[in-house]
PyMOL CGO cylinders between C-alpha atoms (Angstrom):
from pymol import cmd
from pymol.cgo import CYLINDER

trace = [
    CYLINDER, 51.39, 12.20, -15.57, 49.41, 9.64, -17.00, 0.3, 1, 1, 1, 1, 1, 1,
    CYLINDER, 49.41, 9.64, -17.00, 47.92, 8.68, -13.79, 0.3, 1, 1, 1, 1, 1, 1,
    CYLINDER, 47.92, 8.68, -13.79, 47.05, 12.15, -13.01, 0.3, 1, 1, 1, 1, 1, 1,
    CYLINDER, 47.05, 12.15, -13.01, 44.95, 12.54, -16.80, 0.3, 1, 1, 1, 1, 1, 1,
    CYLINDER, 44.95, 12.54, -16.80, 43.52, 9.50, -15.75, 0.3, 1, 1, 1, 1, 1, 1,
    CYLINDER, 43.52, 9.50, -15.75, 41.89, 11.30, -12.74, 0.3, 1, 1, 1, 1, 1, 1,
    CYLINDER, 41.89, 11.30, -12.74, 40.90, 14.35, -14.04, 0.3, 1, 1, 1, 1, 1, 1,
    CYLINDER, 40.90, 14.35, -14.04, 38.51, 12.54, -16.49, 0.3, 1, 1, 1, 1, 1, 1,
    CYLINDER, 38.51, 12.54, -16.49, 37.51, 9.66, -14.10, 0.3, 1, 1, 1, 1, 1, 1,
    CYLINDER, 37.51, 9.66, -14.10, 36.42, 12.69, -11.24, 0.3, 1, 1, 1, 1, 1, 1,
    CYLINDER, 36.42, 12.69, -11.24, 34.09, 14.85, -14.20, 0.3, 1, 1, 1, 1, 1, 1,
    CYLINDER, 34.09, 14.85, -14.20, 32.41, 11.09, -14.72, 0.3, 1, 1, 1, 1, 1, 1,
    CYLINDER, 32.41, 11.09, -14.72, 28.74, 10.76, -13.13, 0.3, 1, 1, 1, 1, 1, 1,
    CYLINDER, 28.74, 10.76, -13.13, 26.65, 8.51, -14.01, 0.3, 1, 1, 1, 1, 1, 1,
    CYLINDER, 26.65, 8.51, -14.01, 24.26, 5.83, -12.29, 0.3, 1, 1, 1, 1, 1, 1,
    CYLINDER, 24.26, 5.83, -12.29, 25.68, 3.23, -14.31, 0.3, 1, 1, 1, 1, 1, 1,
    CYLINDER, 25.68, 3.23, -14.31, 29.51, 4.02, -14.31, 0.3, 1, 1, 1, 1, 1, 1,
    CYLINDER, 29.51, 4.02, -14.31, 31.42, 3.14, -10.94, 0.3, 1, 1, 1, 1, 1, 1,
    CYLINDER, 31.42, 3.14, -10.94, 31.81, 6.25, -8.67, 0.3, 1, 1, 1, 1, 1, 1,
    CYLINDER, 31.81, 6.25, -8.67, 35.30, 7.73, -8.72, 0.3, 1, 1, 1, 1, 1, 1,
    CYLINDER, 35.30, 7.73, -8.72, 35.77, 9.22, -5.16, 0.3, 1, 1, 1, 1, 1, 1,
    CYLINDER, 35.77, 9.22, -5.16, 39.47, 10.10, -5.44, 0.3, 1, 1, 1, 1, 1, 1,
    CYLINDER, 39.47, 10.10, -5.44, 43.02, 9.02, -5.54, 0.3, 1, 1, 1, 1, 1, 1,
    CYLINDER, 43.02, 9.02, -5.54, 46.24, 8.24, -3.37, 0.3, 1, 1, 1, 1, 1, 1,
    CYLINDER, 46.24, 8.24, -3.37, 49.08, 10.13, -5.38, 0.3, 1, 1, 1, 1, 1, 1,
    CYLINDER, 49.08, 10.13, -5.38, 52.10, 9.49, -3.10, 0.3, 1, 1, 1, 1, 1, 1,
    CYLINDER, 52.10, 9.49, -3.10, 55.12, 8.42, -5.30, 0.3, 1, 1, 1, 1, 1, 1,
    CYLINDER, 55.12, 8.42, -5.30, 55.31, 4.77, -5.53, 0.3, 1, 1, 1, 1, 1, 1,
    CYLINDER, 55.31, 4.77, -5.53, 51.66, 4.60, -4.14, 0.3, 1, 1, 1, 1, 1, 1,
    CYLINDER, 51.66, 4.60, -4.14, 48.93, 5.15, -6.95, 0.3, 1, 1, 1, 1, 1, 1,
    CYLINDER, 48.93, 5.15, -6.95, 45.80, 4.02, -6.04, 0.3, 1, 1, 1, 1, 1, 1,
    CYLINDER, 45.80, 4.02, -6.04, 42.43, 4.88, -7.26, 0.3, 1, 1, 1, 1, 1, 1,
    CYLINDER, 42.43, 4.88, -7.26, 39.52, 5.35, -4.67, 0.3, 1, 1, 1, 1, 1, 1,
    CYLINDER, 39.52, 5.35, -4.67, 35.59, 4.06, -6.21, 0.3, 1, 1, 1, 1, 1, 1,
    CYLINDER, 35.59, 4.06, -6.21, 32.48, 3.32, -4.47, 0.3, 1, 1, 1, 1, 1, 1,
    CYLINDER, 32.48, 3.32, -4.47, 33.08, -0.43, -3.30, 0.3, 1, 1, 1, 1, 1, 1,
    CYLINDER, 33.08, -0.43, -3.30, 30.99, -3.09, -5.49, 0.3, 1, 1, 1, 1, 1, 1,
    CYLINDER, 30.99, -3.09, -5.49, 30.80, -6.43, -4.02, 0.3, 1, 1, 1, 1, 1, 1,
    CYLINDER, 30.80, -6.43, -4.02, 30.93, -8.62, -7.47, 0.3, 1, 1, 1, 1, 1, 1,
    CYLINDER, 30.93, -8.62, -7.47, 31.61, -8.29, -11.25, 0.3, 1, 1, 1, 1, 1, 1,
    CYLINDER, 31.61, -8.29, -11.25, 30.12, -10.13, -14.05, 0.3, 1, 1, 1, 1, 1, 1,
    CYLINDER, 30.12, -10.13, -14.05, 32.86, -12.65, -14.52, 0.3, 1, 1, 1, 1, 1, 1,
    CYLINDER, 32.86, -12.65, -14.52, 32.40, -13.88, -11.01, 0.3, 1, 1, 1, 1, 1, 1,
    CYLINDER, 32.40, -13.88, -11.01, 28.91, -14.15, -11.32, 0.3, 1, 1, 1, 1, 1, 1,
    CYLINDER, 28.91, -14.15, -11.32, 29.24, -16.11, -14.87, 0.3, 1, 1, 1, 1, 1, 1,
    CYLINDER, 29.24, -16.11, -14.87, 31.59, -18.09, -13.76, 0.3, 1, 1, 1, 1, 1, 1,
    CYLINDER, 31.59, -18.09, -13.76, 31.95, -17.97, -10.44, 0.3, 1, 1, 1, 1, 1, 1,
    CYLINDER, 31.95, -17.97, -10.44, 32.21, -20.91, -7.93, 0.3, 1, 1, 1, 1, 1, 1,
    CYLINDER, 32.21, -20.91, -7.93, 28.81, -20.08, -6.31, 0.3, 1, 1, 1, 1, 1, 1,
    CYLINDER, 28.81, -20.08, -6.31, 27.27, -18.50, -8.86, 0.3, 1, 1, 1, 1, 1, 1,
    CYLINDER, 27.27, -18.50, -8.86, 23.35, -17.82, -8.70, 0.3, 1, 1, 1, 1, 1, 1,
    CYLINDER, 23.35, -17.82, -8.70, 20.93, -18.68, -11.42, 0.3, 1, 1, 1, 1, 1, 1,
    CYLINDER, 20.93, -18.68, -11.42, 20.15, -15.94, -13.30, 0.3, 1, 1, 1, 1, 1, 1,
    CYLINDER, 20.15, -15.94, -13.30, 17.08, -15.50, -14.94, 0.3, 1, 1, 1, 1, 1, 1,
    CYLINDER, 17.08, -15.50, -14.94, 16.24, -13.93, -18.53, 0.3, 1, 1, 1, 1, 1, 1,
    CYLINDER, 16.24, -13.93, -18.53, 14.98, -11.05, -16.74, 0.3, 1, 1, 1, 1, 1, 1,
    CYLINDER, 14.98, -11.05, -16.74, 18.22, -10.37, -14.57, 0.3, 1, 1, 1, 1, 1, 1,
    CYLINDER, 18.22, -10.37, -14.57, 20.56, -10.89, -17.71, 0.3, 1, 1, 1, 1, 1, 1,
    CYLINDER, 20.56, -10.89, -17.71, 18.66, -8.56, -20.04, 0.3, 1, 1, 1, 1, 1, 1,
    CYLINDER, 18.66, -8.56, -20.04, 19.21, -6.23, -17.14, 0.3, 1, 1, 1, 1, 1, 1,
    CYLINDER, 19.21, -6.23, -17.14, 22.69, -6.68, -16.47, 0.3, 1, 1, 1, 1, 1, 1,
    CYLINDER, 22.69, -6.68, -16.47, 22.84, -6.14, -20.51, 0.3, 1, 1, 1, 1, 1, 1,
    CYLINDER, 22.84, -6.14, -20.51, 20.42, -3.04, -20.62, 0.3, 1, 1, 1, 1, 1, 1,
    CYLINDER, 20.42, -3.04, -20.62, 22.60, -1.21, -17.65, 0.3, 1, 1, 1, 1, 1, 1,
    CYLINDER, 22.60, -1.21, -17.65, 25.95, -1.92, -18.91, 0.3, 1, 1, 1, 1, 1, 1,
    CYLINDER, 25.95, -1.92, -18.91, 24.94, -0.53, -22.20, 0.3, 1, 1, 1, 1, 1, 1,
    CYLINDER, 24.94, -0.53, -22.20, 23.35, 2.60, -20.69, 0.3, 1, 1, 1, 1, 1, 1,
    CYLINDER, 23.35, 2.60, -20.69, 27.16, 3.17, -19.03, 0.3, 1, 1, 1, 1, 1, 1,
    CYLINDER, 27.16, 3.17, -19.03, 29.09, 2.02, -22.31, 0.3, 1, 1, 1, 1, 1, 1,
    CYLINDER, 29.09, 2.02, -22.31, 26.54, 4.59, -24.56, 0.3, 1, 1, 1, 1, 1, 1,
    CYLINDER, 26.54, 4.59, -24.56, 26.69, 7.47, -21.86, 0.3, 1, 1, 1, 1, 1, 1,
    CYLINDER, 26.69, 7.47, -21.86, 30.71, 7.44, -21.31, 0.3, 1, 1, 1, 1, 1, 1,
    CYLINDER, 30.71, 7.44, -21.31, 31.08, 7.11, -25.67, 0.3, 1, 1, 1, 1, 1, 1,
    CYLINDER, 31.08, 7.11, -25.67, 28.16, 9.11, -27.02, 0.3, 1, 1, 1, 1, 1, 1,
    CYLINDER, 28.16, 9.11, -27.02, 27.89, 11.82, -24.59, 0.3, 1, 1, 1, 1, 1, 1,
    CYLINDER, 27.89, 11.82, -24.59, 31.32, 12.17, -22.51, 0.3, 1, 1, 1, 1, 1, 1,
    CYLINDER, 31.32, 12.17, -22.51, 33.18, 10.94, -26.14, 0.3, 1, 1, 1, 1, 1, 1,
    CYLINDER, 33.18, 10.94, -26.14, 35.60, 8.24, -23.60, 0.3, 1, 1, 1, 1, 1, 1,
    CYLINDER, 35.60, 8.24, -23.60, 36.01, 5.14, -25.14, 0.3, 1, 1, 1, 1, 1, 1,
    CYLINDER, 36.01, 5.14, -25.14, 36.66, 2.53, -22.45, 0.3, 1, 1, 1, 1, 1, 1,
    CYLINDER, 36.66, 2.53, -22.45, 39.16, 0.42, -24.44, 0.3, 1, 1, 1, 1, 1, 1,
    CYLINDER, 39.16, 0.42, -24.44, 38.74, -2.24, -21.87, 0.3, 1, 1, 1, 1, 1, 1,
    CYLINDER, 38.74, -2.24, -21.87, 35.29, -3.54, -21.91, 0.3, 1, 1, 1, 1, 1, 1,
    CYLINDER, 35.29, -3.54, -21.91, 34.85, -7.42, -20.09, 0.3, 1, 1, 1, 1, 1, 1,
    CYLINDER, 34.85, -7.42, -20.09, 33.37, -9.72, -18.00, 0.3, 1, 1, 1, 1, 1, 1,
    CYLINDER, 33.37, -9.72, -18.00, 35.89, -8.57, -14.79, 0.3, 1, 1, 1, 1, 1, 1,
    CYLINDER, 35.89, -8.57, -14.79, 35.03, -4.69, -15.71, 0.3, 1, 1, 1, 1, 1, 1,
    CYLINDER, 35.03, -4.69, -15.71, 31.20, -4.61, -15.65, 0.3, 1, 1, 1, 1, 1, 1,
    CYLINDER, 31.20, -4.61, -15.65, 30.33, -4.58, -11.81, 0.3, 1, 1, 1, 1, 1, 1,
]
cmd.load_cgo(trace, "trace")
């Protein structure tokens, strides 16, 4: 059931800066969630292995378009994320 809520916000949700939700595997014992694919997430890229150099420009950036997302799903949508990291901003 909670799944299910879980969808019916996540598929009302578009927004350049919030991962696409394209839809969801609701077999019993198989939940899965279905998003546009992102190749990397800010924690790998901080801390990653082979991480690139980043420059001011790129962070501020990163910063600037996670904020739009964060501001967007709060302000307008009124969805607090309640798990905001590193591993969540792709």
């Amino acid at each position: 059931r909670v799944f299910r809520h879980e969808m019916s916000i996540m598929k009302k949700i578009f927004h350049q800066n919030v991962v696409l939700f394209l839809g969801a595997c609701t077999a019993p014992g198989k939940l899965m969630i279905v998003t546009e694919l992102m190749f990397c997430d800010l924690e790998h890229l901080i801390h990653g292995r082979n991480r690139p150099q980043l420059t001011l420009a790129q962070k501020l950036r990163i910063a600037q378009d996670a904020a739009y997302g964060v501001n967007w799903l709060h302000g307008i949508c009124h969805i607090v994320h309640r798990d905001l990291k590193p591993a969540n901003i792709l």
